[in-house]
N, C-alpha and C positions, 0 to 999 in steps of 0.2 A: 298508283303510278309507280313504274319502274325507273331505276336511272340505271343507265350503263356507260359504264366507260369505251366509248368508241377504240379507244388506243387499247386495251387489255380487253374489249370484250365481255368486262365482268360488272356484276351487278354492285352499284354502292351505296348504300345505307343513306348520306349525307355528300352535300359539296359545300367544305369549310373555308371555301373564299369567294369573292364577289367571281359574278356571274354576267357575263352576255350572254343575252339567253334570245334564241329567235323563235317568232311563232306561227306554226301554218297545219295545214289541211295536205301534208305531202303524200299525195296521190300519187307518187313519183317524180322522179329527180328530172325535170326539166331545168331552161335556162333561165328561169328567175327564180328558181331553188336554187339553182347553184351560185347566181349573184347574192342571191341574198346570206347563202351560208360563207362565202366566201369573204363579206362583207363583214358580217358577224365574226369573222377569223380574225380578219383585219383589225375593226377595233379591238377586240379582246388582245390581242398581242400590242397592242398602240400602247393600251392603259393595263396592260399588264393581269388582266382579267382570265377566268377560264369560259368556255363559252359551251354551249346546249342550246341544244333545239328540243322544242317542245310541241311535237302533233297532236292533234286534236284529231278524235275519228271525225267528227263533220266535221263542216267548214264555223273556223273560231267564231264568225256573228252571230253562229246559232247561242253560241254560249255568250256570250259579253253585249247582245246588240249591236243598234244600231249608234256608233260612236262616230266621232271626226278620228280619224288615224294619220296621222300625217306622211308626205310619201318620202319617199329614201330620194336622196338626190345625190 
């Protein structure tokens, strides 16, 4: 797994503070990609958190199952 710093572009080793972290199958930046990243912004700057997004090349059920996920409201 790589991490990059969206703001510098550069690749980083570790992230040394708590994390909102969101996770998807972005196949491209549609409008529930972008509610959801924006949503994850949201909180992360609420509680003071840095935030990442974490893609999966398939879709994340293939890896985690079939779970209850609860929906964003």
């Amino acid at each position: 797994m790589r991490i990059i710093d969206l703001e510098t572009g550069t690749e980083v080793n570790r992230i040394n503070r708590p994390l909102c972290l969101f996770l998807g199958n972005f196949d491209g930046v549609h409008t529930g990609h972008t509610a959801l990243g924006e949503r994850a912004k949201s909180e992360g700057r609420r509680n003071m958190l840095a935030v990442g997004a974490w893609s999966f090349e398939k879709h994340p059920m293939d890896y985690i199952g079939e779970i209850y996920v609860p929906k964003l409201t």
